[in-house]
Structure formats: structure tokens, C-alpha cells
Backbone as CSV, one residue per row, in Angstrom:
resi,resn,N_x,N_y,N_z,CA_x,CA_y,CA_z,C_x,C_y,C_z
1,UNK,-8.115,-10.769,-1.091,-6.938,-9.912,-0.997,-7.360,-8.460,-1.178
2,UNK,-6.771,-7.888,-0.185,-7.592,-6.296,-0.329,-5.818,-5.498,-0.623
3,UNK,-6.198,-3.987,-0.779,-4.643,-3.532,-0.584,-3.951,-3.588,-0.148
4,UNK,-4.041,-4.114,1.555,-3.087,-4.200,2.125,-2.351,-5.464,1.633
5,UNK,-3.006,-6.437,1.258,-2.608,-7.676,0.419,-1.316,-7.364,-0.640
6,UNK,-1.598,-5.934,-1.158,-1.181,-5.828,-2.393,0.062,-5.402,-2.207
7,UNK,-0.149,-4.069,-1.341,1.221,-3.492,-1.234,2.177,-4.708,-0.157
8,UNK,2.106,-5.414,0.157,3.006,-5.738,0.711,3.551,-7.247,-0.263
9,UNK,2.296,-7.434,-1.221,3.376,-8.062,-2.317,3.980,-8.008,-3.601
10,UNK,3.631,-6.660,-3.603,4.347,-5.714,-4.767,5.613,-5.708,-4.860
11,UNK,6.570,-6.018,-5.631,8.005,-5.695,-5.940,8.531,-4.382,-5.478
12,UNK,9.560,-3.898,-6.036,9.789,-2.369,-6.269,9.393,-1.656,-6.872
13,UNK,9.744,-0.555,-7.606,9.168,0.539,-8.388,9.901,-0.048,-9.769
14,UNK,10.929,-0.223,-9.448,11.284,-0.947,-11.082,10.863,-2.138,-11.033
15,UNK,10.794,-2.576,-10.892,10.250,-4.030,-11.134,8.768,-3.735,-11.486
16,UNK,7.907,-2.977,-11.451,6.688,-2.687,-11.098,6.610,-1.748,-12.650
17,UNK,7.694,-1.129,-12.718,7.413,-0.289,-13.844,7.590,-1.346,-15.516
18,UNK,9.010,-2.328,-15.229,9.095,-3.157,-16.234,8.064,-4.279,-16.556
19,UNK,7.501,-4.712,-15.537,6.243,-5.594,-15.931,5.297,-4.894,-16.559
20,UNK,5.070,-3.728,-15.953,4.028,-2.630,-16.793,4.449,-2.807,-18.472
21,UNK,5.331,-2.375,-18.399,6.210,-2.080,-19.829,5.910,-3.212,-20.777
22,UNK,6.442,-4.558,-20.154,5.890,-5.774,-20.584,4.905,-6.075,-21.074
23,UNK,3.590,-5.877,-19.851,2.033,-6.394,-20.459,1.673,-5.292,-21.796
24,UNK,2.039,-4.332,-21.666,1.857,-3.342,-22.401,2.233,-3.121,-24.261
25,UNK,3.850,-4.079,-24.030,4.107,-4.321,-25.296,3.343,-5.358,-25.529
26,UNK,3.063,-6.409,-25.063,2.876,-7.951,-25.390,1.212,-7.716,-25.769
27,UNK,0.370,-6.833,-25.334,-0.795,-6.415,-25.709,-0.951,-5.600,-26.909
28,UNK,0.311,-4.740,-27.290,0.230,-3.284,-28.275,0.512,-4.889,-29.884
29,UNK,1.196,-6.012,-29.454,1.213,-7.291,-30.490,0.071,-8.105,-30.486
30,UNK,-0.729,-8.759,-29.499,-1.751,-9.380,-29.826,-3.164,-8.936,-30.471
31,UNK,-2.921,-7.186,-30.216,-3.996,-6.308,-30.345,-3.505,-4.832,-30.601
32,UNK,-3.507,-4.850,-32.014,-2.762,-4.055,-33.002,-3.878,-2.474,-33.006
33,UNK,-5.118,-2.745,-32.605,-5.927,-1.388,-32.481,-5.572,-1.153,-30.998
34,UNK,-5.554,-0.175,-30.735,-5.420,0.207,-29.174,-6.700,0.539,-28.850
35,UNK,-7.785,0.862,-28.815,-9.141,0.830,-27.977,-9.191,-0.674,-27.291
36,UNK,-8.889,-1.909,-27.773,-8.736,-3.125,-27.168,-8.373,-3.556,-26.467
37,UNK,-7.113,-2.932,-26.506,-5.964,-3.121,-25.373,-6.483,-3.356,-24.131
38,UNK,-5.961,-4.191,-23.110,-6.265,-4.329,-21.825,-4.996,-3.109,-21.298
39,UNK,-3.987,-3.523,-21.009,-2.995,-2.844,-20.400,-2.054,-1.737,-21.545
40,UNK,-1.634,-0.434,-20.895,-0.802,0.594,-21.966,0.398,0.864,-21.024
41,UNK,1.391,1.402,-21.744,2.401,2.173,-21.041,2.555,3.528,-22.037
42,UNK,2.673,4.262,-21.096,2.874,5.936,-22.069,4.270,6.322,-21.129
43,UNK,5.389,6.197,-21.763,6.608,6.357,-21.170,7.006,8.212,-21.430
44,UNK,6.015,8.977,-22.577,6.000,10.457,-22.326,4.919,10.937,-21.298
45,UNK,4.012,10.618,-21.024,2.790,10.567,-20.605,2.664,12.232,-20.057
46,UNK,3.996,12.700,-19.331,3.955,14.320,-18.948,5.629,14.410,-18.939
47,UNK,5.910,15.743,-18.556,7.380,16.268,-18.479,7.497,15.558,-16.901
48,UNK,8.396,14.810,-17.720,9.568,13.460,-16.091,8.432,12.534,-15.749
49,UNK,7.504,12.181,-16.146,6.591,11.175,-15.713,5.953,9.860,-16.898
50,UNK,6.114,9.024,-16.345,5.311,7.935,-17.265,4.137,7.313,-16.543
51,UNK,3.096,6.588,-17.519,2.091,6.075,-16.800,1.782,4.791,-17.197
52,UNK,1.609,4.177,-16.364,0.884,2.517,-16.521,-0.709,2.280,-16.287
53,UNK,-1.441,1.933,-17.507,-2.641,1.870,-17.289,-3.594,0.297,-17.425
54,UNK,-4.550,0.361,-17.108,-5.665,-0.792,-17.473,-6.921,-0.413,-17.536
55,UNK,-7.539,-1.079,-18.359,-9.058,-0.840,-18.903,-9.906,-2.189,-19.446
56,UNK,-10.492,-2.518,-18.636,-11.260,-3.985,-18.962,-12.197,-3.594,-19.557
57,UNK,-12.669,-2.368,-20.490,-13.668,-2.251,-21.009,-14.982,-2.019,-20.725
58,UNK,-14.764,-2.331,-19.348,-16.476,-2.455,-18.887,-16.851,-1.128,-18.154
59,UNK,-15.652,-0.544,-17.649,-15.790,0.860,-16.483,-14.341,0.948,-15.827
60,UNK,-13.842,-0.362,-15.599,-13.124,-0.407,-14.166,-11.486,-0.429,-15.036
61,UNK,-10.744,0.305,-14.308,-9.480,0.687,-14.875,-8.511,1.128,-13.606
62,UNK,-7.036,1.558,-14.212,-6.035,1.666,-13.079,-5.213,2.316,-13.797
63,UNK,-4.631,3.254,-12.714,-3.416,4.055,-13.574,-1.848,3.890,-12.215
64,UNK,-1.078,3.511,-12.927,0.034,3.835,-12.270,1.102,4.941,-12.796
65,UNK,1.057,6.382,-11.808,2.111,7.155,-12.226,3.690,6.707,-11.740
66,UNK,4.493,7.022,-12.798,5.875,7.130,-12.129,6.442,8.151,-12.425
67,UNK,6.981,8.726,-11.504,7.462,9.765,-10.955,8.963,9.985,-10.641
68,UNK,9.628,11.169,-10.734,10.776,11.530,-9.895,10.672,10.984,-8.158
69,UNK,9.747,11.159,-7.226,9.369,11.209,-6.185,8.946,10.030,-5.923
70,UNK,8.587,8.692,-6.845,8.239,7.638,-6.878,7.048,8.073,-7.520
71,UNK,6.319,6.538,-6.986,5.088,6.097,-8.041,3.544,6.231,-7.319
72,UNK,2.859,6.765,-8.393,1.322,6.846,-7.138,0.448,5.788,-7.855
73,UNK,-0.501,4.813,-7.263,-1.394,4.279,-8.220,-2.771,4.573,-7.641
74,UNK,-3.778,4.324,-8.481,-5.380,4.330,-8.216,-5.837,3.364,-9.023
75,UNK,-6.871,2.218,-8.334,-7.670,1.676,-9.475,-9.275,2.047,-9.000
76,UNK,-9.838,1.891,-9.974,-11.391,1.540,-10.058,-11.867,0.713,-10.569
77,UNK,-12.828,0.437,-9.726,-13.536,-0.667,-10.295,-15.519,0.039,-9.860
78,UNK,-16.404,0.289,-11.024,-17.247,0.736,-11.295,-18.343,-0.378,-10.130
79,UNK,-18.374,-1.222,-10.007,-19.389,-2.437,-9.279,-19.091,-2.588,-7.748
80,UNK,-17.620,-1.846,-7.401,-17.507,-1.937,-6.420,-18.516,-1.255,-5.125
81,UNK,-18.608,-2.020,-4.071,-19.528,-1.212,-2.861,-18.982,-0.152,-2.137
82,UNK,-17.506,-0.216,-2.272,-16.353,1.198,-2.441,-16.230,2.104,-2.883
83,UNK,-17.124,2.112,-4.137,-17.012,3.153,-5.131,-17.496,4.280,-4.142
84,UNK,-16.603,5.835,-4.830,-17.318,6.785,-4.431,-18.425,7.094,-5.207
85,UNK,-19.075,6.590,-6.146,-20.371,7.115,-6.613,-21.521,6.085,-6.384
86,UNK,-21.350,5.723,-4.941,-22.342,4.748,-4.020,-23.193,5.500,-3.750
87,UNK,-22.737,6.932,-3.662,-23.860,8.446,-3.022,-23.810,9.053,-3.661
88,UNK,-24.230,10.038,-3.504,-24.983,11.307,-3.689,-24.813,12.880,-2.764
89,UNK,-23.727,13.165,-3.036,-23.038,13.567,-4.003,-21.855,12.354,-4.243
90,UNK,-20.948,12.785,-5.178,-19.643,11.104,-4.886,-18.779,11.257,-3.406
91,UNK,-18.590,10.572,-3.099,-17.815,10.689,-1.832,-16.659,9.335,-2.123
92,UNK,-15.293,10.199,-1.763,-14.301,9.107,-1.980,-14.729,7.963,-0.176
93,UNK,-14.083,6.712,-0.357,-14.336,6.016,1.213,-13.341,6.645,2.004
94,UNK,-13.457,6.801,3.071,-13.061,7.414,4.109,-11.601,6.930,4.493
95,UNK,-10.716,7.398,4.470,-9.335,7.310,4.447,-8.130,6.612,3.354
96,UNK,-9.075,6.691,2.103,-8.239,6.016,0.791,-7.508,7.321,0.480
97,UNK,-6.912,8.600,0.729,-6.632,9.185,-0.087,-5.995,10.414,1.072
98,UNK,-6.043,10.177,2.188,-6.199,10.580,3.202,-4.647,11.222,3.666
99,UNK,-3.830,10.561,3.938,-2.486,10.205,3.579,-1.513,10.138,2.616
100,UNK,-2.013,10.864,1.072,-1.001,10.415,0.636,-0.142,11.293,0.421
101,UNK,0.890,11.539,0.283,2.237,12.522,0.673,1.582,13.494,-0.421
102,UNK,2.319,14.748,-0.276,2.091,15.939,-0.565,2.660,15.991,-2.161
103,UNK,3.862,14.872,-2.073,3.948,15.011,-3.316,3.528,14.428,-4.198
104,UNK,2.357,13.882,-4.156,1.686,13.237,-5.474,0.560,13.984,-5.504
105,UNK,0.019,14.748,-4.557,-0.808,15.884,-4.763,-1.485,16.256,-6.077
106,UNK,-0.164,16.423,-6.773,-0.823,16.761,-8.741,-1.467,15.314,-8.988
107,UNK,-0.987,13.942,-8.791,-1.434,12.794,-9.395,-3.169,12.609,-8.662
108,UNK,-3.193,13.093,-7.096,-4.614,12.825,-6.844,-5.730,13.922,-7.390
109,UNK,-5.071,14.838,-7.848,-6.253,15.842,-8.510,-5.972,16.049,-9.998
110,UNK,-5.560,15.187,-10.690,-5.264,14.813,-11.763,-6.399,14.235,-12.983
111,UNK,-7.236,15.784,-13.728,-8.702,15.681,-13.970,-8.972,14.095,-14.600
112,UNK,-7.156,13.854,-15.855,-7.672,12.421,-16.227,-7.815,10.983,-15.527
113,UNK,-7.463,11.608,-14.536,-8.040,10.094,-13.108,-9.607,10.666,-12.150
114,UNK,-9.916,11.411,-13.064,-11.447,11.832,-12.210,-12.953,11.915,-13.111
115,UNK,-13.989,11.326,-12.599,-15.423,11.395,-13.226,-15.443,13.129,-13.913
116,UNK,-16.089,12.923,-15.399,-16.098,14.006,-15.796,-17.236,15.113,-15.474
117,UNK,-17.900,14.988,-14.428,-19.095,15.647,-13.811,-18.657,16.827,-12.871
118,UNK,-18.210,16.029,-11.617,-17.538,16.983,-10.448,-16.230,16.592,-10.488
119,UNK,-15.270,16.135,-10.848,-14.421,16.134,-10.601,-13.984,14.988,-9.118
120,UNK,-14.837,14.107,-9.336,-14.310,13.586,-7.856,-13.519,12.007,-8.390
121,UNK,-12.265,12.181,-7.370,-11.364,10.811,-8.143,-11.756,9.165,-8.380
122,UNK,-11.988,8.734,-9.320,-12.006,7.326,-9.505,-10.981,6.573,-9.128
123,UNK,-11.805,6.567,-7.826,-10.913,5.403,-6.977,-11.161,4.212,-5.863
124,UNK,-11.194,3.132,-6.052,-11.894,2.197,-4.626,-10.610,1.879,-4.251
125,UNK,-9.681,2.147,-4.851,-7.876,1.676,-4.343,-7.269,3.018,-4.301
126,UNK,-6.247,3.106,-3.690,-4.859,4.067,-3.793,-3.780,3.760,-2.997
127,UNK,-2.959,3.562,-3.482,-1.205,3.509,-2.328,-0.526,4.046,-3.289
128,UNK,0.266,4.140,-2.800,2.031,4.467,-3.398,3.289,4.158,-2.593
129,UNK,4.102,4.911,-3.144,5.778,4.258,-3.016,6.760,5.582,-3.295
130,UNK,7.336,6.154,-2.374,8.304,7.492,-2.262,9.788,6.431,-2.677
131,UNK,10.444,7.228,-3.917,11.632,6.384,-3.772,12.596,6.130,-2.907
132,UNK,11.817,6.867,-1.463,12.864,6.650,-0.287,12.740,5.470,0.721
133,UNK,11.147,4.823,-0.018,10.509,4.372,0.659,11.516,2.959,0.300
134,UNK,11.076,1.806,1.779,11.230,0.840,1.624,10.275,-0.513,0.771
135,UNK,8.779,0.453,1.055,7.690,-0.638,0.577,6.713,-0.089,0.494
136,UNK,5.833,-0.722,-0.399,4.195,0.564,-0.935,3.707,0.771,0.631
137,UNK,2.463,1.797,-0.049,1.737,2.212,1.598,0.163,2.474,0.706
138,UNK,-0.069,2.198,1.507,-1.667,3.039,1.241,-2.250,3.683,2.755
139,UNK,-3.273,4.485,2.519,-4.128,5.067,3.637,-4.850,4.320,4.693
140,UNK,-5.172,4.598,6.179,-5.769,3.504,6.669,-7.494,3.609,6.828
141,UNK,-7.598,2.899,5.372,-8.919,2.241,4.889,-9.557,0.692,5.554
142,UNK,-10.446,0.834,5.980,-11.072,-0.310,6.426,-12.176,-0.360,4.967
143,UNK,-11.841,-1.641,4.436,-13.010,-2.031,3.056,-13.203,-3.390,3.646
144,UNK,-13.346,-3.863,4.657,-14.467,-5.106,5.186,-16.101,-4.705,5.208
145,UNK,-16.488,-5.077,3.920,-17.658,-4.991,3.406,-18.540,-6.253,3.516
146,UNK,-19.446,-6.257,4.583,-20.388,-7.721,4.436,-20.818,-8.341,3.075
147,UNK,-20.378,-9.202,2.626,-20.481,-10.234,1.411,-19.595,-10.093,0.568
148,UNK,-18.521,-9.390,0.763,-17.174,-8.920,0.081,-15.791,-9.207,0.570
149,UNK,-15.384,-10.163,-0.614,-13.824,-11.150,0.130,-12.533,-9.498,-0.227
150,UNK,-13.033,-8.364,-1.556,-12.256,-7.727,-1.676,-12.953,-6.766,-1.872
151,UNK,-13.430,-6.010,-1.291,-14.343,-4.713,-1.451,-14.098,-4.069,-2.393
152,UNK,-12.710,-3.856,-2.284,-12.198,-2.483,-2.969,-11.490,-2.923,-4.657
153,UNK,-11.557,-4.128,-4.829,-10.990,-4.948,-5.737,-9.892,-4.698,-6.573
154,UNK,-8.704,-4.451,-5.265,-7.594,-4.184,-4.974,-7.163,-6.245,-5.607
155,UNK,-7.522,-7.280,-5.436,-7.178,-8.246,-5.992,-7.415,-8.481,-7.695
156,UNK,-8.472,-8.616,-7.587,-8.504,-8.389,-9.678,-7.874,-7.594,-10.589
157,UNK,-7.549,-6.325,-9.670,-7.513,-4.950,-10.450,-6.310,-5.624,-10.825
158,UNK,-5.106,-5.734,-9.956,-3.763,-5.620,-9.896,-2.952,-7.016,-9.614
159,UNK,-3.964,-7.986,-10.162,-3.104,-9.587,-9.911,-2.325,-9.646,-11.069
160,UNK,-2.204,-9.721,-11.995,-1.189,-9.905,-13.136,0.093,-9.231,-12.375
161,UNK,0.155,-7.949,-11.904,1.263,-7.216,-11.581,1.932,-7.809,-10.409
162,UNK,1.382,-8.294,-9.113,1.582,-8.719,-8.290,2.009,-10.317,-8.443
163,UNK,1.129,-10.774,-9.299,1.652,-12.457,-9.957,3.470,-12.218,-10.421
164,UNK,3.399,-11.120,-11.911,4.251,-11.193,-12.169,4.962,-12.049,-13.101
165,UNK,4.496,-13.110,-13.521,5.156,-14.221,-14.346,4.561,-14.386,-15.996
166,UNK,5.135,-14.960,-16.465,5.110,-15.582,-18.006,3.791,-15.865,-18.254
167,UNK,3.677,-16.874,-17.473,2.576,-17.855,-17.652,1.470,-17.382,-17.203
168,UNK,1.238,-16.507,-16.005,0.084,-15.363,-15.438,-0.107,-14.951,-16.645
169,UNK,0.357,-14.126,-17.649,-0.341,-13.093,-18.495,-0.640,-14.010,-19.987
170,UNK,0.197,-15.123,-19.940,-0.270,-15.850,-20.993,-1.792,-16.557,-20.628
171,UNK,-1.973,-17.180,-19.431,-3.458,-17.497,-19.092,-4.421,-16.446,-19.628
172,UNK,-4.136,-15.407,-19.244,-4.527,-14.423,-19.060,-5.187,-13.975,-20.724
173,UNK,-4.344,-13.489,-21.532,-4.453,-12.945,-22.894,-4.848,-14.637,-23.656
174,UNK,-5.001,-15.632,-22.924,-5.606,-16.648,-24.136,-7.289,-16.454,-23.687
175,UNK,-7.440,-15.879,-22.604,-8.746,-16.150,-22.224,-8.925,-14.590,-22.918
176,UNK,-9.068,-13.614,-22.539,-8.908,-12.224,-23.295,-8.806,-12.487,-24.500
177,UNK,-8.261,-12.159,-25.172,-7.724,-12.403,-26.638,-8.297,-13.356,-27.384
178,UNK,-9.269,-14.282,-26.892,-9.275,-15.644,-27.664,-8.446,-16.276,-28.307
179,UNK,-7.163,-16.632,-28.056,-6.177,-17.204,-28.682,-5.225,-17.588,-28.408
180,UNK,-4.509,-18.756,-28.771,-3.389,-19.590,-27.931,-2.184,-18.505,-28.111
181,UNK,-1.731,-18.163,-26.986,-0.548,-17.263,-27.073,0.835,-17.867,-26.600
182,UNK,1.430,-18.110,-27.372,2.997,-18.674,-27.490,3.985,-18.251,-25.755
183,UNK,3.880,-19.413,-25.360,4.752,-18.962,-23.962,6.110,-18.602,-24.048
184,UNK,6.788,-19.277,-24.649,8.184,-18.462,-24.870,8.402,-17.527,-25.472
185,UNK,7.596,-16.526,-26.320,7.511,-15.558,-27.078,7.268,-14.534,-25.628
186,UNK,6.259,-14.956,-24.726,5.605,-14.031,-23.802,7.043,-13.581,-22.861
187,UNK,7.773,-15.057,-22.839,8.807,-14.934,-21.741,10.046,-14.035,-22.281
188,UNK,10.330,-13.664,-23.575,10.878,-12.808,-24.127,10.618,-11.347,-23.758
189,UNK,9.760,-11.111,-23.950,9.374,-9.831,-23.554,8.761,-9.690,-22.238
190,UNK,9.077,-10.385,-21.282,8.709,-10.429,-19.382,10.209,-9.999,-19.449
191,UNK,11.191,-10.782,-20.137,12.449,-10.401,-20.146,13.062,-9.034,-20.351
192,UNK,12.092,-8.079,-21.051,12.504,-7.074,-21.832,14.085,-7.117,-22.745
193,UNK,13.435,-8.104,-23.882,15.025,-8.641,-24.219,14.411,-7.929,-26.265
194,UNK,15.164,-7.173,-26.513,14.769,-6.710,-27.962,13.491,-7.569,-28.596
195,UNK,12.707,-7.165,-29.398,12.032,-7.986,-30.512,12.542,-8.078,-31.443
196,UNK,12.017,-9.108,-32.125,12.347,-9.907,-33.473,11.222,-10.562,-34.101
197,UNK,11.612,-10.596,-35.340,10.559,-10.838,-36.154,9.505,-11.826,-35.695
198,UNK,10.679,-12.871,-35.248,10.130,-14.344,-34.870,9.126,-13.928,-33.854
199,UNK,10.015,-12.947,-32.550,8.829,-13.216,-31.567,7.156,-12.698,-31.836
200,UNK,7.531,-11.645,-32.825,6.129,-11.235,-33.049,5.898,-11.989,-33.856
201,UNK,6.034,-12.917,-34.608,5.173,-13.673,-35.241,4.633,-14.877,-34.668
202,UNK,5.194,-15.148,-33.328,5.164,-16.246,-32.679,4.025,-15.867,-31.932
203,UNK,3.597,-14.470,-31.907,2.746,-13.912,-30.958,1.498,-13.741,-31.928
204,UNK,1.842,-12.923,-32.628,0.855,-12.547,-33.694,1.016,-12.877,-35.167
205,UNK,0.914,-13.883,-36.202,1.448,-13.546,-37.052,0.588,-12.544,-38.350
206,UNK,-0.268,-11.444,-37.792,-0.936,-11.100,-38.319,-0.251,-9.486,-38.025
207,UNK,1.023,-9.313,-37.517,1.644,-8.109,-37.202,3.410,-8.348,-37.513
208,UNK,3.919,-7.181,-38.198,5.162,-7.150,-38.493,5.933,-6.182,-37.429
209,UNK,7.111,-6.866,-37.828,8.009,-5.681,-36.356,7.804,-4.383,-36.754
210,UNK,8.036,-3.807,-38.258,8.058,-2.713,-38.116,6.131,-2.100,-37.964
211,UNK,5.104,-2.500,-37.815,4.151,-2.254,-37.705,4.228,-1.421,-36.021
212,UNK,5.333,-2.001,-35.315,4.961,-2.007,-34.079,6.309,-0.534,-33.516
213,UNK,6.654,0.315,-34.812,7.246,0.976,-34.386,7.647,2.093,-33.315
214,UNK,5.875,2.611,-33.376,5.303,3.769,-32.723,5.360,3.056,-31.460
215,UNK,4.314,1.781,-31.549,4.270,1.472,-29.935,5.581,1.213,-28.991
216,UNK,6.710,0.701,-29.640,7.780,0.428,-28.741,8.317,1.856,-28.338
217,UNK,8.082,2.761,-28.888,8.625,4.379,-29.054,7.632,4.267,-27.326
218,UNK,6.434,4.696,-27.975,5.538,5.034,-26.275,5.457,4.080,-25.211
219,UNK,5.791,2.956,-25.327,6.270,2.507,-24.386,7.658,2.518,-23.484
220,UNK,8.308,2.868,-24.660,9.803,2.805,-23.917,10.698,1.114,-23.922
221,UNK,10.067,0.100,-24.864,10.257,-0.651,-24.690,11.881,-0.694,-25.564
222,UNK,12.824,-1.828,-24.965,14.213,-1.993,-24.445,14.473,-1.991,-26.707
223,UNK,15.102,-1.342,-27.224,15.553,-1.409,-28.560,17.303,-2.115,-28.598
């Protein structure tokens, strides 16, 4: 599954923003330090904008802005044969970035989505979504790479989001996390339905609700 895979089975922008919101709380409970965290939501992140992020620790990460104008995303993935730092100097691949409306402009030259050397964007993915739009878009990128089912790893980056379900992110955070993570606790908060003591203890019982004050604040999660 490459991007084009993606955007066309992406939800909406809300729908897209509340799952964010989701993995984000359900991670800020299983994993009470945030350097750990797989997935964040920063619901101040700038004036009128929030951001959805990921970080597997290893290099490879993703940011989704949302916007007045809609939403822009980029992922990276460091191993990819996509990467722009395949060369010398970095070179983004040839039509990922090419296209994208004028108004996300600030989000593609946006220093904290760029290598801290030259400034060139970390990205083997990019699309977005104008809230006028009917359905994501990305640039027209060819990533058919000989020995590569997803070049641009537009499938790994962004399957939880595109999955979408309970049970996706519970697989998910038992293998991550090392630890059996309570499915109906998970489906509570896919719900964005208040917390309670129970659910965080059902999740973690090594975390109290009010421990988790700050994070529901930066997330924006439903009080």
C-alpha cells in the first residue's frame, strides 16, 4: 500500500483528527513518561492549529497538521529508498511536495518537520485535505521502487489511522508496550467518551485520573 492506498482510505478530517486524539490519550495512560510515547496530540500546538504526531523511536515519524484550511500530513521513514537523504545534497523525490496548495506552504517549510542541517523536509510521504475538499490528495509521485511493496512507507507509517478500530491499536500497544491492554477500556476512549477511574485503571493500574490532568488539557481530550 503506497499513498495513493492511503488517501483514498482515509476518513475525513474529523474522523482523522479524533482517532489521533484517541491513540494519543490511550498512549499519554499506558506510558506515563512522554519520550515513550508512540503517538501525541498537541491540540495548542500554534495559534488555530493542532498537531498529530508519531515516533517509533528509531528515526521514522509523522506529523499531521490541522488547520483552518484543512489538514497537511508528512511521514518519514529514515530506511526508506525514498528518503531525501539517499543523496548528496538531500533531495526531496520528485513530485511529493510538488502540488501542495499554497496554503499549507507554512506547514511544508515548517523548520520542526525538517533535518536540522539544511533545512530540507523529512519526508518519503505527503498529502493533504482542503476543507473544501471531498477526499485527501497527494502529489503525482511514482515510489515503484524495485524490491519495494511500499517505497515510501506510506503503509506502516499510517495503518493504525487508516485501520481505525479498537482492536488495531490494542494489537498494537500489547506488542509495543509489552502488556495485555484491556479492550473495552481501549473502546472507551476510540469512543472519546469521558475517563474514569476504572478506565484508567483498566488500562494502567499504575496511573491515576488525576495524574493524567495535563495530558487530557494538550490533547483536547472530550472532559
Amino acid at each position: 500500500m503506497t499513498v495513493f492506498d492511503v488517501v483514498r482510505a482515509l476518513p475525513d478530517i474529523s474522523t482523522v483528527r479524533d482517532r489521533s486524539r484517541s491513540m494519543a490519550m490511550l498512549d499519554a495512560i499506558l506510558s506515563p513518561e512522554w519520550q515513550y510515547r508512540y503517538f501525541s496530540f498537541d491540540s495548542g500546538w500554534s495559534p488555530g492549529q493542532e498537531m498529530a504526531s508519531m515516533r517509533d523511536g528509531s528515526g521514522s515519524d509523522y506529523s499531521i497538521v490541522f488547520a483552518p484550511a484543512g489538514a497537511w500530513a508528512r511521514g518519514f521513514d529514515h530506511e526508506s529508498p525514498v528518503s531525501p537523504f539517499r543523496s548528496v545534497p538531500p533531495t526531496l523525490w520528485p513530485g511529493l511536495i510538488d502540488t501542495v496548495p499554497a496554503v499549507f506552504d507554512a506547514q511544508v517549510a515548517e523548520p520542526a518537520f525538517a533535518d536540522a542541517d539544511g533545512g530540507t523536509l523529512r519526508a518519503t510521504v505527503c498529502f493533504w485535505r482542503e476543507t473544501s475538499d471531498s477526499e485527501w490528495r497527494c502529489g503525482p509521485v511514482d515510489v515503484r521502487v524495485a524490491g519495494y511493496e511500499d517505497a515510501d512507507s506510506a503503509d506502516w507509517l499510517f495503518e493504525l489511522l487508516v485501520e481505525g478500530s479498537a482492536e488495531a491499536y490494542r494489537d498494537f500497544a500489547e506488542e509495543y508496550f509489552e502488556a495485555e491492554v484491556e479492550l473495552s477500556a481501549v473502546r472507551h476512549v476510540y469512543d472519546l467518551l469521558p475517563l474514569n477511574r476504572e478506565v484508567v485503571a483498566a488500562l494502567n493500574p499504575e496511573v491515576d485520573l488525576n495524574d493524567l490532568v495535563q495530558d487530557v488539557a494538550e490533547i483536547g481530550y472530550p472532559v
